[in-house]
C-alpha positions in Angstrom: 0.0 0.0 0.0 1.5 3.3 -1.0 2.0 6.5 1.7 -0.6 8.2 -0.5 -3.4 5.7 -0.7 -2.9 5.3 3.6 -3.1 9.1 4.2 -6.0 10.2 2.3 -9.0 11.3 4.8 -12.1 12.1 4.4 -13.7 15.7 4.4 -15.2 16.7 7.8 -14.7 20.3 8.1 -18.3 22.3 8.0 -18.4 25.6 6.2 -15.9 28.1 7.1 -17.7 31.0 6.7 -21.4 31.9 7.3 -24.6 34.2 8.8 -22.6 37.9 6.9 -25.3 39.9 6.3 -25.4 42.5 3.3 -24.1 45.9 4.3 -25.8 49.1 3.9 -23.5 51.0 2.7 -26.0 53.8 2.3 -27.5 54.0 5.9 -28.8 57.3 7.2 -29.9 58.8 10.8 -33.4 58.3 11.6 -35.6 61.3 10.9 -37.5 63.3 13.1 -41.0 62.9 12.1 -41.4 66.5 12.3 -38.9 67.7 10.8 -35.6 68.7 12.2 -35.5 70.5 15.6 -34.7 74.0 15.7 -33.1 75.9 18.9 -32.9 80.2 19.2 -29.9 81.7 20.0 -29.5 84.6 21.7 -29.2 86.5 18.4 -32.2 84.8 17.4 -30.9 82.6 14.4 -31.0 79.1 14.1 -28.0 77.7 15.9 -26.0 76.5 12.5 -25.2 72.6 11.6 -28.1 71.5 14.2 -30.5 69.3 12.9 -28.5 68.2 10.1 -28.2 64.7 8.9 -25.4 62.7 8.6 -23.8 61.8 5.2 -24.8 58.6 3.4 -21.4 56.5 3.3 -19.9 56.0 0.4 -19.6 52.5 -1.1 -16.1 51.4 -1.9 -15.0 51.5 -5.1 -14.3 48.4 -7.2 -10.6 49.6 -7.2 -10.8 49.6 -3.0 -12.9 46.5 -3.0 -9.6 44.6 -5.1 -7.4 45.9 -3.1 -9.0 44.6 0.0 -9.3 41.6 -1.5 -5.8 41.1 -2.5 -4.6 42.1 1.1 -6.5 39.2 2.5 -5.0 37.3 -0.1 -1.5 38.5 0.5 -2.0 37.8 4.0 -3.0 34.0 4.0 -0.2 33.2 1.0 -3.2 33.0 -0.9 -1.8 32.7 -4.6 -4.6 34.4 -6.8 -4.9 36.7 -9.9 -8.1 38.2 -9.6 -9.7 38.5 -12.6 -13.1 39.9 -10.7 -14.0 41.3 -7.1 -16.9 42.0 -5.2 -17.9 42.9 -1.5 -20.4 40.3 -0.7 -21.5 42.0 3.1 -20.5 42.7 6.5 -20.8 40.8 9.5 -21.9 43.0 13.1 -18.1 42.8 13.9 -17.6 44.9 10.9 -15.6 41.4 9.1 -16.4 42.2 5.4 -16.8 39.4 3.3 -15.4 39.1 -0.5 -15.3 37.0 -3.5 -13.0 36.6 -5.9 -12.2 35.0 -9.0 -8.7 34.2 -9.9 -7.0 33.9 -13.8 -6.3 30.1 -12.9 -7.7 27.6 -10.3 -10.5 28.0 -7.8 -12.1 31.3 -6.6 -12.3 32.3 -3.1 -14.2 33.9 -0.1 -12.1 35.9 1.7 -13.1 37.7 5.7 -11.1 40.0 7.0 -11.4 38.2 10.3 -8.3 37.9 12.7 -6.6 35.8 11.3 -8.0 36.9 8.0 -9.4 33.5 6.4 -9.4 32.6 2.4 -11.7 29.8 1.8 -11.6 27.7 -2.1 -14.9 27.8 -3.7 -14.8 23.8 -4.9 -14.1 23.6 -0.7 -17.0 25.4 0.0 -19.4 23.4 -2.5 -18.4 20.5 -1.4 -18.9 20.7 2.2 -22.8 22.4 1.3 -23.3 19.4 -0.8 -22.2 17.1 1.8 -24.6 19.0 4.6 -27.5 19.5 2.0 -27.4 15.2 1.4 -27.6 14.9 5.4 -30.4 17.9 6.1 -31.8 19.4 2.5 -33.2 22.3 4.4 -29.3 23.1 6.3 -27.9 26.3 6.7 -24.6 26.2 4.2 -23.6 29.4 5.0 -22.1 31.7 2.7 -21.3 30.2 -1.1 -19.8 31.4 -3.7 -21.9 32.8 -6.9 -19.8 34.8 -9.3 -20.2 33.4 -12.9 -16.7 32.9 -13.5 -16.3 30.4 -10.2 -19.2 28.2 -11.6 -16.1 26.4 -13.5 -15.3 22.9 -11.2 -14.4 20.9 -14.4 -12.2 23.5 -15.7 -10.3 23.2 -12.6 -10.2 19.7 -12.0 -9.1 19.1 -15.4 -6.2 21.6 -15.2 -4.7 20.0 -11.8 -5.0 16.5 -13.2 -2.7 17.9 -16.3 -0.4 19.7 -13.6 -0.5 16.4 -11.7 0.6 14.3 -15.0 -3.1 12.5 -15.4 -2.7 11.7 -19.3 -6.3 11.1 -19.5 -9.6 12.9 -20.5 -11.1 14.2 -17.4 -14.9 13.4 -17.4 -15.5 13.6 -13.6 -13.9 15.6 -10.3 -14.8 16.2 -6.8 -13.2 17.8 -3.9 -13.5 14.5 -1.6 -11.1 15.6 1.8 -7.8 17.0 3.0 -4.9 14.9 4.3 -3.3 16.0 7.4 -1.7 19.8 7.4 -5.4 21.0 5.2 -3.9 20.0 2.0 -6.9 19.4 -0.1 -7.2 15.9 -2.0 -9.3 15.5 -5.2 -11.1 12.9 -7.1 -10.7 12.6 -11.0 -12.4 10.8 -13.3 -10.8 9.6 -16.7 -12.6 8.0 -19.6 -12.2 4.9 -20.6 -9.1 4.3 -17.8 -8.4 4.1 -14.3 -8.6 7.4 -12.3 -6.8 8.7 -9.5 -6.7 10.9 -6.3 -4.1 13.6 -6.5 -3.2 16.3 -3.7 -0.9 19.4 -4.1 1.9 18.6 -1.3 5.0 20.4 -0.6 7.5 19.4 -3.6 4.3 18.9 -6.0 1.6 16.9 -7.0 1.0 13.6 -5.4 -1.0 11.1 -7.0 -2.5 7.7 -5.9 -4.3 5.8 -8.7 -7.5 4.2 -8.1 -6.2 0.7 -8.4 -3.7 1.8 -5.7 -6.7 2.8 -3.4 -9.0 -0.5 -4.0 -5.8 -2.4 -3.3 -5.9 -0.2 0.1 -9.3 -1.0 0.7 -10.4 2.5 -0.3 -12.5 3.2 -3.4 -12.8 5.5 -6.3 -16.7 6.8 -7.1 -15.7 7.6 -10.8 -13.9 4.8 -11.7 -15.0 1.5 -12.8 -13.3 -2.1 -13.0 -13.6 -2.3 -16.6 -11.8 1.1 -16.6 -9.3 -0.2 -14.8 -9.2 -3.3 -16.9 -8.9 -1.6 -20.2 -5.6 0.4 -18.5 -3.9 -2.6 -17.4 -4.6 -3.9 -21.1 -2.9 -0.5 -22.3 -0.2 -1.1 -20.9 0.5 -4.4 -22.1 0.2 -3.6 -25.6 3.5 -4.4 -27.7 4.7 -6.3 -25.1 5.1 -10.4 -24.8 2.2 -9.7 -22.7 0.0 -7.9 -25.2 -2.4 -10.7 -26.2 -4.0 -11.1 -22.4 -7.4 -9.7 -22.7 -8.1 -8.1 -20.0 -10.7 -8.5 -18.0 -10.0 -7.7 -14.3 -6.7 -6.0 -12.9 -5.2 -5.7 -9.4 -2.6 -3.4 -8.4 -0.5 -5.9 -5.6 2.2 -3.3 -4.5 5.6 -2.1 -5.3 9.0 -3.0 -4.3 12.5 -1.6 -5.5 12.3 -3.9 -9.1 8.9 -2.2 -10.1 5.3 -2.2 -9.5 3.3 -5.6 -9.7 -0.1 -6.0 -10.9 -2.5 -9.2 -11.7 -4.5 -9.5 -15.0 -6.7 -12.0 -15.6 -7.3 -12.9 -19.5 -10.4 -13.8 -21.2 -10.3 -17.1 -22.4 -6.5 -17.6 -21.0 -4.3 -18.4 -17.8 -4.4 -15.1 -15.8 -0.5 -13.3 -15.0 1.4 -11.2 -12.9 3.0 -8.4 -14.4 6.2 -6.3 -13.5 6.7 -3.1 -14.8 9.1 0.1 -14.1 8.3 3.6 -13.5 7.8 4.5 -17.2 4.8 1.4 -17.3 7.0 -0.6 -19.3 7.0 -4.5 -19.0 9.7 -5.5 -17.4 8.5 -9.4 -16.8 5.7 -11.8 -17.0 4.6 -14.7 -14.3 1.6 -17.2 -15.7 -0.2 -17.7 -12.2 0.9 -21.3 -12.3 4.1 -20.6 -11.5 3.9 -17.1 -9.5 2.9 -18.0 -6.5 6.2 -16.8 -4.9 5.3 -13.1 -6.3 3.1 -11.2 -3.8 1.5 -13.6 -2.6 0.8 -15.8 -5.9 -2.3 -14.6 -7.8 -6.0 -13.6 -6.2 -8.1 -13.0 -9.2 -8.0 -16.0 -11.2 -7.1 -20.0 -10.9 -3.7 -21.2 -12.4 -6.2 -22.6 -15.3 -7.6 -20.9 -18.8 -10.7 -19.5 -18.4 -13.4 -21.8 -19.7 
């Protein structure tokens, strides 16, 4: 079992961020109903500036809303080009509440709280769909809503290229955060095995999903026939190629390669050893492997009838 596939948790945390209300940025005094109250001096004018009201305040201006906005940013090593901005309210502690969207990656709501906090839009969906499926009529709090943060798949598709996923990304989900808050994604692929894949400290980490079955963890977008039709990929060109597949296993890794069992329509199943590249590096039948890993699991040391 790799380090990836044992550290992956499950998402817990509730929304970060919730019960802002939106400001009035054009509150005035409350009026006298009749009219504002006049007091004679001893020269007999109206004393001067009594009775008047207080000036609406002035909204900020997109330009001050950015720049709030970037200084929460700046201050939670927050890495974000905003592309748009907007003040979404005010909490009774005078916290203000933004959103933004950035050129690349997820959007954020950011309060100006002590610590400030920046919060990832796909972090904050997630969590509301996970409340919403235990209590439809929940509280989520605060969510994000500009147009240009509606864009999940765009993300997940970009951090599975960044992560090396050669694939076609059909499906994603934010699905928890392994220890330290780093937040761990599911992808989809079509047609092939998927994967789990984190940002860590020196990069991207990734843990396939026939890594996490071997772990006793599962993949929701990835089926065995995906995972089949992989293992079959790989084999291709190799003495190995003429195994159709029809089940895999991933058994584990040592310092030779990775090992993985196929099982082949219509023929004796096999363990296969191949090197970091994915290239076959040696074949057992399952008749005679069952000093590798444990021998095989899937299949009997006979042809399929």
């Amino acid at each position: 079992m790799s380090r990836n596939a044992r550290t992956f948790v499950a998402l817990s945390a509730a929304v970060l961020i919730s019960g802002l209300a939106t400001p009035s940025f054009a509150q005035r005094a409350s009026q006298n109903p009749n009219g504002p109250e006049v007091t004679e001096s001893s020269g007999g004018r109206a004393s001067r500036g009594r009775g008047r009201q207080p000036r609406a305040a002035q909204a900020p201006t997109p330009e001050q809303v950015q720049a709030a906005a970037q200084g929460v940013l700046t201050a939670t090593n927050t890495n974000c080009q905003i592309t748009e901005s907007k003040l979404l309210g005010q909490s009774a502690s005078k916290e203000s509440l933004y959103e933004v969207s950035c050129a690349t990656g997820p959007g954020y709501l950011l309060l100006t709280s002590t610590p400030p906090q920046a919060t990832d839009c796909l972090v904050l969906a997630a969590s509301a769909e996970q409340t919403r499926a235990r209590d439809p009529e929940a509280d989520v709090g605060s969510q994000c809503t500009l147009p240009a943060n509606d864009n999940a798949m765009a993300v997940f598709t970009a951090f599975a290229q960044e992560a090396g996923l050669k694939c076609t990304v059909d499906q994603g989900a934010v699905i928890g955060a392994k220890p330290g808050g780093a937040v761990v994604y599911e992808i989809g692929c079509a047609g092939v095995d998927g994967a789990q894949i984190n940002k860590g400290a020196s990069g991207w980490e990734v843990a396939s999903c026939m890594e996490l079955v071997s772990a006793n963890s599962t993949c929701r977008f990835t089926t065995p026939a995906e995972q089949a039709a992989t293992l079959k990929g790989w084999l291709a060109g190799s003495e190995a190629a003429a195994c159709d597949v029809t089940q895999a296993r991933y058994m584990g890794k040592n310092a030779n390669g990775s090992f993985y069992e196929a099982v082949c329509n219509g023929a004796e199943g096999m363990i296969v050893r191949f090197d970091t590249a994915q290239a076959v590096q040696q074949v057992y039948a399952c008749s005679v492997a069952q000093q590798v890993g444990g021998g095989c699991k899937l299949s009997s040391t006979e042809p399929n009838s």
